[in-house]
N, C-alpha and C positions, 0 to 999 in steps of 0.2 A: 267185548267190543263196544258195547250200548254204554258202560259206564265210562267209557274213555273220549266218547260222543259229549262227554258234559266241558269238553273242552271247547266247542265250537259256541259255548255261550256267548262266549265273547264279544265273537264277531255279531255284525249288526247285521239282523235279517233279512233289514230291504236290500243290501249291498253284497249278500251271499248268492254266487249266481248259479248254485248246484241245490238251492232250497226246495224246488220241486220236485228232482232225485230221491233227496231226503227223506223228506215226507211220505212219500211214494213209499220208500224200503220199510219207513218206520210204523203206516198204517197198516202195512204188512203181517208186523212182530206184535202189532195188538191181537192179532191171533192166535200168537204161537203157545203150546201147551202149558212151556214156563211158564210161569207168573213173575216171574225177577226180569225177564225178556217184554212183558207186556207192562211190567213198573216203570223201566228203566225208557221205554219205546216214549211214555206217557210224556216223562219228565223232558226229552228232548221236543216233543210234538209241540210243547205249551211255548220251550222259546222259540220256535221258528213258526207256527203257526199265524195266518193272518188275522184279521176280524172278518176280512170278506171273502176266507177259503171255507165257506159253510157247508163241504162234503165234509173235512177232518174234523171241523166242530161238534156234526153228529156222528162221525164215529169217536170220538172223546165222550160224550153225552151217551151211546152205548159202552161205552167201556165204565161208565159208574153203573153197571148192570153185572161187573164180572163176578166169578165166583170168586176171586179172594179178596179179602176186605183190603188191603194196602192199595190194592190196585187200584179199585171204588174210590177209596179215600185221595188217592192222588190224582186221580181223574175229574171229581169231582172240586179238588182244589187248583188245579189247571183251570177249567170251567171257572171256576171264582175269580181267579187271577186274571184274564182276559174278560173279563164282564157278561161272561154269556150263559150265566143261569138263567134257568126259565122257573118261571114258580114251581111246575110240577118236580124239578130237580130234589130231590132231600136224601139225605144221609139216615137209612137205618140206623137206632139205636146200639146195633151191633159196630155201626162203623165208627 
């Protein structure tokens, strides 16, 4: 379901009028056990997220905390990609 979600890229954020649903379901599945569920949750969060929805920011900003490295890593490159690293942000040499 989450990878079939990579279709609503498309569509332009501000003019999606079920974005907050969304987000809603998708900060949800940043805690589900999966880690392919919490990858996949990431990659959709980054294109519909705002710059001034600063609750999903920090939970993006904890999900570069997770225990598998893909997830850290595309969390962390979400975070890059919307301009919202903070210094203390960094990528384990593991990652």
């Amino acid at each position: 379901v989450l990878r079939n979600l990579n279709d609503l890229y498309y569509i332009e954020p501000d003019e999606f009028n079920k974005r907050d649903a969304l987000l809603s379901y998708l900060k949800e599945k940043l805690n589900h056990p999966n880690p392919l569920f919490r990858y996949y949750a990431v990659d959709v969060i980054a294109a519909f997220v705002s710059n001034q929805d600063h609750q999903t920011i920090a939970k993006l900003r904890d999900t570069c905390k997770d225990s598998h490295w893909r997830v850290r890593y595309n969390a962390y490159s979400a975070l890059k990609d919307l301009n919202k690293l903070q210094p203390s942000d960094k990528l384990s040499w593991i990652d």
